[in-house]
C-alpha positions in Angstrom: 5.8 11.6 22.9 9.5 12.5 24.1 12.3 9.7 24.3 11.7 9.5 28.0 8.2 8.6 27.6 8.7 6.4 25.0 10.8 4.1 26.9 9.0 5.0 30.0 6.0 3.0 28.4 7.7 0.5 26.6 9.3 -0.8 29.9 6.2 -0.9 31.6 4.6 -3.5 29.7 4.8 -7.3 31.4 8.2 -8.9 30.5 9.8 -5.9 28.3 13.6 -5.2 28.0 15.5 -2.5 26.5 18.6 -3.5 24.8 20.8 -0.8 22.6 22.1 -2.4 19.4 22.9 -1.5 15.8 25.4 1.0 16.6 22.8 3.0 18.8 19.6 2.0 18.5 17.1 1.2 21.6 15.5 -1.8 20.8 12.3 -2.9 23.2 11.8 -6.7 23.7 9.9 -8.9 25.0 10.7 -12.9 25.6 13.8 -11.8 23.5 11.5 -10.5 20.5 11.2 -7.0 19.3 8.4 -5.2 19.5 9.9 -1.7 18.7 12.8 0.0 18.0 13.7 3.5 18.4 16.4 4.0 15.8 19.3 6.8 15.0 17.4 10.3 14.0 14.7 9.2 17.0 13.0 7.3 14.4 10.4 4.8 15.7 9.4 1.5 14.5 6.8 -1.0 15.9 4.7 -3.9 14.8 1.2 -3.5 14.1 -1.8 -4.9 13.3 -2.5 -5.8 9.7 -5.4 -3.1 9.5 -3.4 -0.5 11.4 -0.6 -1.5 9.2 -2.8 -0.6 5.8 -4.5 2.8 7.2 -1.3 4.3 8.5 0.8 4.0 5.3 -1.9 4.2 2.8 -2.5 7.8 4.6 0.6 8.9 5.1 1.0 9.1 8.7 3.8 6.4 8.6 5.9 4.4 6.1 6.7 0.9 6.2 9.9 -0.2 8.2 12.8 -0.6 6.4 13.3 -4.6 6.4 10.2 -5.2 8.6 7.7 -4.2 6.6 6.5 -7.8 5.4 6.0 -8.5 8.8 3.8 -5.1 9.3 6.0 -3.0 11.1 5.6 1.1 10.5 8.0 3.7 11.0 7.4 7.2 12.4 9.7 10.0 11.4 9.0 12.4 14.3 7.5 10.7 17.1 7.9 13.5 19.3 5.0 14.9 17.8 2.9 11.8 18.6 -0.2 11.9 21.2 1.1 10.2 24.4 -2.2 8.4 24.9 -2.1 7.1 21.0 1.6 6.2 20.8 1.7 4.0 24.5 -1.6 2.5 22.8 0.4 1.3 19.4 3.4 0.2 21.6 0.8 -1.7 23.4 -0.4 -3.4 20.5 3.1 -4.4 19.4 3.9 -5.8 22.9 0.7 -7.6 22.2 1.4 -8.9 19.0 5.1 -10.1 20.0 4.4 -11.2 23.2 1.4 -13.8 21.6 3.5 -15.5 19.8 5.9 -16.6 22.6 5.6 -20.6 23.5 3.3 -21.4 26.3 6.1 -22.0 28.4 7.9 -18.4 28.1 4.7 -16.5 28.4 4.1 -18.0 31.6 7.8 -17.5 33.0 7.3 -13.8 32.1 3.9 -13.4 33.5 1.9 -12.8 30.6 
């Protein structure tokens, strides 16, 4: 997945936002949360579920996040080499995750 579909996808999800902070970095929100990062290098970081947390680290395919990984985020060295169809479905999930634990009230302003 190039840059441009990377953010391509994680803007199209209800309610996302990109913001660039940390002295470069694209961060994707939603509701003012993060749900994946796109760090110096092209390095890409999401939240995932607890099960795809323990299968992609525990074979390799991603580490855990620098300072996120309690919180079962993954990082991808080279997501350029990613399926298209695999990485939008993973940035889906994190928009997911994030976006379910907004209050009541900021779901519904955002149309989730």
């Amino acid at each position: 997945m190039t840059p441009a579909q990377l953010e391509a996808c994680a803007l199209s999800f209800p309610g996302a936002t990109k913001v660039v902070q940390w002295g470069g970095s694209d961060v994707y929100k939603v509701g003012g949360k993060i749900f994946a990062i796109v760090g110096l290098g092209g390095r890409l970081m999401f939240k995932a579920t607890d099960l795809a947390y323990e299968v992609m680290t525990e074979s390799g395919m991603a580490r855990p996040a620098p300072y996120l990984a309690r919180a079962k985020w993954v990082s991808l060295d080279e997501p350029d080499r990613l399926d298209p169809d695999e990485a939008a479905d993973w940035l889906k999930t994190a928009h997911a995750l994030i976006a379910a634990k907004l209050t009541r009230a900021k779901r519904k302003e955002l149309g989730l």
